[in-house]
N, CA, C and O atoms as a GROMACS GRO file, in nm:
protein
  348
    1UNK      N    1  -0.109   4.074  -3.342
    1UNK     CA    2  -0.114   3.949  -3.415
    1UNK      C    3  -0.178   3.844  -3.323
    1UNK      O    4  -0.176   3.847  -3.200
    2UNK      N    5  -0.239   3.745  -3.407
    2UNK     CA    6  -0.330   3.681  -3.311
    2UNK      C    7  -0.244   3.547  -3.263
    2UNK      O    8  -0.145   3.521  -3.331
    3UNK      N    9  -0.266   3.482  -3.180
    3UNK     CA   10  -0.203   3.348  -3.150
    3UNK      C   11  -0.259   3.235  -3.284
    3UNK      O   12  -0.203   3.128  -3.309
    4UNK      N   13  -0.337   3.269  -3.330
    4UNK     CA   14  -0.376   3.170  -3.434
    4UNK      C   15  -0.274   3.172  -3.569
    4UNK      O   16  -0.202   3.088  -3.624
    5UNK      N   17  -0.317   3.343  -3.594
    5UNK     CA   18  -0.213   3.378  -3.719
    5UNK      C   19  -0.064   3.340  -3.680
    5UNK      O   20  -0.010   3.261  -3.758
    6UNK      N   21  -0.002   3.377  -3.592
    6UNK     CA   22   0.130   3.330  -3.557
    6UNK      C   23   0.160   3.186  -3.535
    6UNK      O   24   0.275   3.155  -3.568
    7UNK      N   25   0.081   3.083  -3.485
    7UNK     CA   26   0.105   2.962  -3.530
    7UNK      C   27   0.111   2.908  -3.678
    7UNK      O   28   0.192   2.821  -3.711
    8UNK      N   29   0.019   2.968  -3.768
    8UNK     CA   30  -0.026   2.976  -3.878
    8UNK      C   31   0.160   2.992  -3.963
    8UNK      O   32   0.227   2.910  -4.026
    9UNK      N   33   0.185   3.141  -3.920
    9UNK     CA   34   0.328   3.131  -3.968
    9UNK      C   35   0.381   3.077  -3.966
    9UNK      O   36   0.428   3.037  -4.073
   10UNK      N   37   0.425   3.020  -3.838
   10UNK     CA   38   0.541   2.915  -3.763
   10UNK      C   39   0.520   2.776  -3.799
   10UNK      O   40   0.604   2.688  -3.782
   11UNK      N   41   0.400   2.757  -3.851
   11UNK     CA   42   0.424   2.591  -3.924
   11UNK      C   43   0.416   2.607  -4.048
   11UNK      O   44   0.411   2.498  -4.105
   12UNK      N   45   0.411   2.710  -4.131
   12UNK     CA   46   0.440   2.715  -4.255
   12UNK      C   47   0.609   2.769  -4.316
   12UNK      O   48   0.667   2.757  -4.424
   13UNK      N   49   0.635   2.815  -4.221
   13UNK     CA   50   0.835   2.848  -4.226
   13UNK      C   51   0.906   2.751  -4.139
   13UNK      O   52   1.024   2.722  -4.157
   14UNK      N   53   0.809   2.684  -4.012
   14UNK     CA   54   0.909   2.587  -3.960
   14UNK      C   55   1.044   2.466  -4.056
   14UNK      O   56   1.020   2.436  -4.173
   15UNK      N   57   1.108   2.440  -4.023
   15UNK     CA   58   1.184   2.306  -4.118
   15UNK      C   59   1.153   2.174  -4.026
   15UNK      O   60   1.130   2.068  -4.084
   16UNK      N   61   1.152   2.182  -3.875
   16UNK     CA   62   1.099   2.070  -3.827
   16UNK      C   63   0.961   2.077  -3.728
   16UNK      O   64   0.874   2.164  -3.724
   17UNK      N   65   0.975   1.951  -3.649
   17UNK     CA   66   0.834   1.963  -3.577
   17UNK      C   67   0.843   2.066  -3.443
   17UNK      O   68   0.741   2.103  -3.386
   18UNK      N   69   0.955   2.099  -3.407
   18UNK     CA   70   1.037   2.198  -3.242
   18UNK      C   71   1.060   2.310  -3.295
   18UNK      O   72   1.087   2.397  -3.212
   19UNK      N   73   1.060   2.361  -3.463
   19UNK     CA   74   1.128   2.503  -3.494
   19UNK      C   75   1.056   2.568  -3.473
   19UNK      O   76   0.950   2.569  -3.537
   20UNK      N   77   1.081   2.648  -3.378
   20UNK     CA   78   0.989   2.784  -3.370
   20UNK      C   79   1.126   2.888  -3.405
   20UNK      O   80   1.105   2.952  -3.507
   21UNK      N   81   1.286   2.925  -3.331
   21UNK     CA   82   1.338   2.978  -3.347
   21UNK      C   83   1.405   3.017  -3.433
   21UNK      O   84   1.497   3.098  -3.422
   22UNK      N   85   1.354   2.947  -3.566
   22UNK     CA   86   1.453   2.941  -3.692
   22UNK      C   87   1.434   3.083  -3.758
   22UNK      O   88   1.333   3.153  -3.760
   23UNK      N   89   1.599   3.115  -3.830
   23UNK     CA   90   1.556   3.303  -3.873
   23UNK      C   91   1.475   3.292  -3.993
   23UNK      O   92   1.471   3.395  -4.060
   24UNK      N   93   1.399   3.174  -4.046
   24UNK     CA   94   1.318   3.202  -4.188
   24UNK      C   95   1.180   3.203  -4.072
   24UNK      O   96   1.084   3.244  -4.138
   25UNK      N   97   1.152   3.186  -3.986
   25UNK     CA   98   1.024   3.156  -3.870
   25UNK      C   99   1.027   3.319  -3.849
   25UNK      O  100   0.948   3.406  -3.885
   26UNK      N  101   1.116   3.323  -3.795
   26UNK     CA  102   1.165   3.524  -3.703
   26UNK      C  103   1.092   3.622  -3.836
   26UNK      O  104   0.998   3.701  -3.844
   27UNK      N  105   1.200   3.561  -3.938
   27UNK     CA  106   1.160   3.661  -4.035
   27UNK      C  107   1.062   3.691  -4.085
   27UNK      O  108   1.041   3.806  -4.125
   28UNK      N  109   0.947   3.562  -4.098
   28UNK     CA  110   0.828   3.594  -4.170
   28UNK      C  111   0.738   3.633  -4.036
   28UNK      O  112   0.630   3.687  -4.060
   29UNK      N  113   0.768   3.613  -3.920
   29UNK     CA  114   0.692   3.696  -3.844
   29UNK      C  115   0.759   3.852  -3.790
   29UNK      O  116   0.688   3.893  -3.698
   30UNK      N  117   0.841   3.922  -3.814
   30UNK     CA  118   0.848   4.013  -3.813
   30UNK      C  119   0.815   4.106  -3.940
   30UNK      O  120   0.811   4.229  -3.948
   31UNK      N  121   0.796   4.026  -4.017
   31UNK     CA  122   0.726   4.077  -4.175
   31UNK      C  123   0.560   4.067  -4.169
   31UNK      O  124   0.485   4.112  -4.255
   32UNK      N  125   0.524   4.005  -4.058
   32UNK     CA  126   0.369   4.006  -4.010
   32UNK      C  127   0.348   4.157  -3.989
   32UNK      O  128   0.291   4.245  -4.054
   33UNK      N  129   0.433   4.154  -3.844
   33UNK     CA  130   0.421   4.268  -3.754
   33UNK      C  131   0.474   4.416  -3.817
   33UNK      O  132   0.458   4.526  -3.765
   34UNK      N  133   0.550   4.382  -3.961
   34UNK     CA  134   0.586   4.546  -4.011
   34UNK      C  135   0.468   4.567  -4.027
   34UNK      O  136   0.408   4.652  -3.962
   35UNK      N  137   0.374   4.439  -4.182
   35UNK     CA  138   0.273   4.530  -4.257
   35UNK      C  139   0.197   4.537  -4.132
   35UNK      O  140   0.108   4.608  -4.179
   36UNK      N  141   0.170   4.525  -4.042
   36UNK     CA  142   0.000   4.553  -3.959
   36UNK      C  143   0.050   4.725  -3.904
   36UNK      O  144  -0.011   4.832  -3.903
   37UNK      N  145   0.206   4.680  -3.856
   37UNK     CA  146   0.270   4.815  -3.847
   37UNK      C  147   0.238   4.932  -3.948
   37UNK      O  148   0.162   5.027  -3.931
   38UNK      N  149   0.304   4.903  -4.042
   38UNK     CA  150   0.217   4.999  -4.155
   38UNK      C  151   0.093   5.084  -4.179
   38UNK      O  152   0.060   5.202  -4.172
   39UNK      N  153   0.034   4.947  -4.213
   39UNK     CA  154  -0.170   4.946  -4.187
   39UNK      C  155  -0.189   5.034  -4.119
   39UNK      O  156  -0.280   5.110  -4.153
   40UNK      N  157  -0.108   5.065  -3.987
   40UNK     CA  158  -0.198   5.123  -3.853
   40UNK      C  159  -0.174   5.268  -3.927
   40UNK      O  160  -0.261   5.353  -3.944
   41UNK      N  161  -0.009   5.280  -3.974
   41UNK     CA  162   0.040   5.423  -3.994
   41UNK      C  163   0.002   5.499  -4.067
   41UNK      O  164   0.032   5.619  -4.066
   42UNK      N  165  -0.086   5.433  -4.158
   42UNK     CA  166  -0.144   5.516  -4.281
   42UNK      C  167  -0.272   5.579  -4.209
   42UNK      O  168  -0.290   5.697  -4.240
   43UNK      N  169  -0.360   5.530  -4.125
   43UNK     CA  170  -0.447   5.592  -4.068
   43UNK      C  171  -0.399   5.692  -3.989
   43UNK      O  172  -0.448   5.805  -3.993
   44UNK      N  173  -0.289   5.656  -3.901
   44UNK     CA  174  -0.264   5.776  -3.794
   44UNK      C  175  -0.107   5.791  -3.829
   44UNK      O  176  -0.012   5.725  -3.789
   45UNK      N  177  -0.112   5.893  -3.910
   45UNK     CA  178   0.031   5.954  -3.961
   45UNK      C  179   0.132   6.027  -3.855
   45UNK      O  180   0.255   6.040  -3.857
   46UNK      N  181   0.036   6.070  -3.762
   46UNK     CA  182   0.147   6.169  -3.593
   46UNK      C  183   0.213   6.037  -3.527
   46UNK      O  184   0.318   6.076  -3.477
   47UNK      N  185   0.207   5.973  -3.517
   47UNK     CA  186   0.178   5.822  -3.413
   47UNK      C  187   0.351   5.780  -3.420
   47UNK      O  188   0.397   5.675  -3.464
   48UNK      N  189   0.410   5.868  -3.375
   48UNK     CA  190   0.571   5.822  -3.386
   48UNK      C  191   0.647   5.742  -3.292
   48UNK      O  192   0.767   5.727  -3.310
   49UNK      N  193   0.596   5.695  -3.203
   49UNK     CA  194   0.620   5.617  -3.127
   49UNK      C  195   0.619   5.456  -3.216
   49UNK      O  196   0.691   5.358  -3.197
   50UNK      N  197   0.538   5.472  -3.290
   50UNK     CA  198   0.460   5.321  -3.375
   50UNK      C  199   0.600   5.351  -3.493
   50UNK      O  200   0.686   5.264  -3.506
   51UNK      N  201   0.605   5.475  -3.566
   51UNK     CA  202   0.723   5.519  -3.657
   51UNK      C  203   0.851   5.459  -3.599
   51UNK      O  204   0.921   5.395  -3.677
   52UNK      N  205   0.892   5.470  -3.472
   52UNK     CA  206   0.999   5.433  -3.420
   52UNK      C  207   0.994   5.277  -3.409
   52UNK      O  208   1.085   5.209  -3.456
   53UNK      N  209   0.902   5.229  -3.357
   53UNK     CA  210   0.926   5.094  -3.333
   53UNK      C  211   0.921   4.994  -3.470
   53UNK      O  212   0.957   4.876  -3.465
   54UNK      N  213   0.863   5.070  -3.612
   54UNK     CA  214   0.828   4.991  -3.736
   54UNK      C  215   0.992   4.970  -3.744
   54UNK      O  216   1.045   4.862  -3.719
   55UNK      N  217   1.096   5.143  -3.797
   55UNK     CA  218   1.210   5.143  -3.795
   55UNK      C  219   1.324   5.031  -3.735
   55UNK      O  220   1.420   4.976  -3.788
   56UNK      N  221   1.268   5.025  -3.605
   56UNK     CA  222   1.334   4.916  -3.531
   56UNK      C  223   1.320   4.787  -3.615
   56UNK      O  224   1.415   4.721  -3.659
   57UNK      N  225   1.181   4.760  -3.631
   57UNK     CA  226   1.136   4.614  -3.634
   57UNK      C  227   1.223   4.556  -3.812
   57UNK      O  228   1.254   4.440  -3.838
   58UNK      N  229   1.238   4.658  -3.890
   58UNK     CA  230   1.300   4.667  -4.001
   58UNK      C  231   1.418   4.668  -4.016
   58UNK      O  232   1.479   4.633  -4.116
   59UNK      N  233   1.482   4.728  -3.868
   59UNK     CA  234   1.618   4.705  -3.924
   59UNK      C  235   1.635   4.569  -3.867
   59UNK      O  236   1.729   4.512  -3.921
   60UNK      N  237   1.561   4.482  -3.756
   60UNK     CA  238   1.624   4.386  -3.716
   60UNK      C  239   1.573   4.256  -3.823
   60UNK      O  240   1.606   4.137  -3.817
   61UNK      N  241   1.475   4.327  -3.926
   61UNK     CA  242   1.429   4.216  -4.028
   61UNK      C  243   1.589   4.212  -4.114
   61UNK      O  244   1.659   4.116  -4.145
   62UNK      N  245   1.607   4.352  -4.134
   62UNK     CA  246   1.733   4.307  -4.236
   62UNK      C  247   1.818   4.256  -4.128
   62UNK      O  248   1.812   4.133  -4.128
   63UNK      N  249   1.871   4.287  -4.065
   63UNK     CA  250   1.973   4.222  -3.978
   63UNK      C  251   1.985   4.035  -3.992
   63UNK      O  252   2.092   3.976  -4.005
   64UNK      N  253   1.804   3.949  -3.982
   64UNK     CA  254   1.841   3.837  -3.989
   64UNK      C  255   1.827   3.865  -4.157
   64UNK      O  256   1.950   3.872  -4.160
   65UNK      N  257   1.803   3.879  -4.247
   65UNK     CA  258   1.791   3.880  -4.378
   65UNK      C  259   1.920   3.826  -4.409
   65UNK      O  260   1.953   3.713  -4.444
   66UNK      N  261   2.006   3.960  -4.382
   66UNK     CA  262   2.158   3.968  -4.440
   66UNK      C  263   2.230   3.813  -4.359
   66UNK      O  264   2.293   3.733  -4.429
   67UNK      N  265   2.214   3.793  -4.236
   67UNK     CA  266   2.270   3.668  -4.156
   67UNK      C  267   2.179   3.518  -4.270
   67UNK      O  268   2.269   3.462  -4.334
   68UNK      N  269   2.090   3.477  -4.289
   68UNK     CA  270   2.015   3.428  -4.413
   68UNK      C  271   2.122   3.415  -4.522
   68UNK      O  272   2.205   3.326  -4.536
   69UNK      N  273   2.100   3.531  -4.602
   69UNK     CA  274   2.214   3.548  -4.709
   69UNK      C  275   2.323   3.488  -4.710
   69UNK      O  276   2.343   3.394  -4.788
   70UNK      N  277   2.434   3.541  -4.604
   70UNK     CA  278   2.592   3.465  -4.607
   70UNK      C  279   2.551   3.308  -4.559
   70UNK      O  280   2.645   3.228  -4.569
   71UNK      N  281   2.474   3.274  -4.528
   71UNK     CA  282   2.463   3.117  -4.484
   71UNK      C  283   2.388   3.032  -4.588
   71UNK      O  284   2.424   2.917  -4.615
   72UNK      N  285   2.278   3.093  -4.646
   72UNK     CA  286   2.200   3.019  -4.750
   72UNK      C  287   2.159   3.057  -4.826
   72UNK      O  288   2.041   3.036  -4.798
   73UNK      N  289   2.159   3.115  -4.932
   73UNK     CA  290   2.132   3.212  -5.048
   73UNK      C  291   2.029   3.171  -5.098
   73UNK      O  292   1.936   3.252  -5.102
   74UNK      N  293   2.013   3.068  -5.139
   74UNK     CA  294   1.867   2.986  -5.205
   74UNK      C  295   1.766   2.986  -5.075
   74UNK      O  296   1.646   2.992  -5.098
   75UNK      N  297   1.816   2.978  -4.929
   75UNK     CA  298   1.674   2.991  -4.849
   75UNK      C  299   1.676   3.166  -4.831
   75UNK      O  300   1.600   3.230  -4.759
   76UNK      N  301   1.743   3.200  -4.885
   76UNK     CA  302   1.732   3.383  -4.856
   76UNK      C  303   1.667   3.429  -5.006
   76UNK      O  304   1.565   3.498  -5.014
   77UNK      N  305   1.716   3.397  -5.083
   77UNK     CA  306   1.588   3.403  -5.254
   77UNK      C  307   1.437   3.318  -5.223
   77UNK      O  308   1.324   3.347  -5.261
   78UNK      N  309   1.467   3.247  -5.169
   78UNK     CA  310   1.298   3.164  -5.159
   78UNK      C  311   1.195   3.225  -5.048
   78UNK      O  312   1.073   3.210  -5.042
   79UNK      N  313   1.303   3.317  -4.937
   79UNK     CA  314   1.216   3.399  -4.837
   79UNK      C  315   1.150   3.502  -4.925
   79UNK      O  316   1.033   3.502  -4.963
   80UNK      N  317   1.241   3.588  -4.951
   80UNK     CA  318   1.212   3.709  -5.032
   80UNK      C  319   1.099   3.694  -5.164
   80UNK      O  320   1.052   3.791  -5.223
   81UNK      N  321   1.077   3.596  -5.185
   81UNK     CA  322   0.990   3.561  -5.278
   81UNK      C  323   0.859   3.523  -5.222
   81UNK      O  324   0.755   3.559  -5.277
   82UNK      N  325   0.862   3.439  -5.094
   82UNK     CA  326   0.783   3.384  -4.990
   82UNK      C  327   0.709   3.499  -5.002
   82UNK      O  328   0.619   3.521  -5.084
   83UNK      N  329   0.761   3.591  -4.894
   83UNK     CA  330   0.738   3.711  -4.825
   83UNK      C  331   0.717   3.848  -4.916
   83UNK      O  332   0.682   3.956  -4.867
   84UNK      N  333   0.743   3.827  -5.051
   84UNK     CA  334   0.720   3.962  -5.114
   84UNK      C  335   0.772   4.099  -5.047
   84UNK      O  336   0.716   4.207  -5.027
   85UNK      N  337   0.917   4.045  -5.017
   85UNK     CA  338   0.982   4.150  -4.960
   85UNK      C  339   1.105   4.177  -5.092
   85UNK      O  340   1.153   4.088  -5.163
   86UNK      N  341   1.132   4.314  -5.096
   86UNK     CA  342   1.196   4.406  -5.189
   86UNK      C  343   1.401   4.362  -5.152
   86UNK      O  344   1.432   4.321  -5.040
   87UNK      N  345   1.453   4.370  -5.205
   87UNK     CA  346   1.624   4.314  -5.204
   87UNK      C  347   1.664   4.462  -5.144
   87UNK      O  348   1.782   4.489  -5.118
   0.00000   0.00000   0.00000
Protein backbone atom coordinates (compact mmCIF):
# COMPACT_ATOMS: atom_id res chain seq x y z
CA UNK A 1 0.00 0.00 0.00
CA UNK A 2 1.26 3.23 -0.93
CA UNK A 3 1.85 6.17 1.59
CA UNK A 4 -0.51 8.18 -0.55
CA UNK A 5 -3.39 5.57 -0.59
CA UNK A 6 -3.06 5.16 3.20
CA UNK A 7 -3.28 8.78 3.96
CA UNK A 8 -6.09 8.80 1.51
CA UNK A 9 -7.84 6.27 4.01
CA UNK A 10 -6.94 7.87 7.19
CA UNK A 11 -8.56 11.21 6.35
CA UNK A 12 -11.52 9.78 5.03
CA UNK A 13 -12.33 7.42 8.37
CA UNK A 14 -10.47 9.87 10.61
CA UNK A 15 -13.27 11.70 13.22
CA UNK A 16 -10.64 14.37 14.05
CA UNK A 17 -7.61 16.28 12.79
CA UNK A 18 -4.78 13.67 15.24
CA UNK A 19 -6.97 10.34 14.44
CA UNK A 20 -4.93 8.10 12.95
CA UNK A 21 -5.55 5.29 15.71
CA UNK A 22 -9.20 5.12 15.62
CA UNK A 23 -10.67 1.25 15.03
CA UNK A 24 -13.00 2.70 12.02
CA UNK A 25 -9.14 4.15 10.60
CA UNK A 26 -7.48 0.33 11.57
CA UNK A 27 -10.36 -1.16 10.02
CA UNK A 28 -10.64 0.33 6.71
CA UNK A 29 -7.00 -0.08 6.39
CA UNK A 30 -6.74 -3.54 7.13
CA UNK A 31 -9.62 -4.02 4.60
CA UNK A 32 -7.03 -2.25 2.13
CA UNK A 33 -4.42 -4.76 2.86
CA UNK A 34 -6.93 -8.03 2.78
CA UNK A 35 -8.23 -7.15 -0.88
CA UNK A 36 -4.53 -6.43 -2.35
CA UNK A 37 -3.96 -9.63 -0.15
CA UNK A 38 -6.39 -11.42 -2.16
CA UNK A 39 -5.51 -9.86 -5.64
CA UNK A 40 -2.03 -11.27 -5.14
CA UNK A 41 -3.66 -14.90 -4.21
CA UNK A 42 -5.60 -15.45 -7.12
CA UNK A 43 -2.52 -15.21 -9.28
CA UNK A 44 -0.28 -17.32 -7.11
CA UNK A 45 -2.52 -19.95 -5.46
CA UNK A 46 0.87 -22.11 -3.64
CA UNK A 47 1.92 -18.76 -1.88
CA UNK A 48 0.89 -19.84 1.77
CA UNK A 49 2.84 -17.87 3.62
CA UNK A 50 0.60 -14.73 2.01
CA UNK A 51 -2.59 -17.53 2.92
CA UNK A 52 -1.40 -17.34 6.46
CA UNK A 53 -0.86 -13.83 6.92
CA UNK A 54 -4.47 -12.81 4.86
CA UNK A 55 -6.03 -15.37 7.73
CA UNK A 56 -4.31 -13.38 10.33
CA UNK A 57 -5.08 -10.00 8.91
CA UNK A 58 -8.97 -11.18 8.97
CA UNK A 59 -9.22 -12.39 12.03
CA UNK A 60 -7.79 -9.22 13.59
CA UNK A 61 -10.32 -7.24 11.14
CA UNK A 62 -13.11 -9.08 12.93
CA UNK A 63 -11.61 -8.78 16.22
CA UNK A 64 -11.87 -4.73 15.91
CA UNK A 65 -15.27 -5.23 13.98
CA UNK A 66 -16.91 -7.13 16.86
CA UNK A 67 -15.08 -4.41 19.61
CA UNK A 68 -17.02 -1.54 16.98
CA UNK A 69 -20.24 -3.43 17.43
CA UNK A 70 -20.64 -3.62 21.42
CA UNK A 71 -19.61 0.14 21.53
CA UNK A 72 -21.39 1.66 18.45
CA UNK A 73 -23.66 -0.18 16.31
CA UNK A 74 -24.60 2.63 13.91
CA UNK A 75 -20.64 3.33 13.41
CA UNK A 76 -20.30 -0.58 12.96
CA UNK A 77 -23.52 -0.61 10.21
CA UNK A 78 -22.06 2.55 8.50
CA UNK A 79 -18.42 0.71 8.32
CA UNK A 80 -19.76 -2.35 6.85
CA UNK A 81 -21.56 -0.47 4.34
CA UNK A 82 -18.48 1.97 3.91
CA UNK A 83 -16.30 -0.93 3.30
CA UNK A 84 -18.54 -3.46 1.50
CA UNK A 85 -17.67 -5.90 3.96
CA UNK A 86 -20.12 -9.09 4.47
CA UNK A 87 -21.79 -9.41 8.51
Amino acid sequence: MTKQKRTEIISKFKKNAKDTGNSSVQIALLTERIRQISDHLKGQKKDYASQLGLLKLVGQRRRLLNYVKRTDLAEYNKLLKQLDIRK
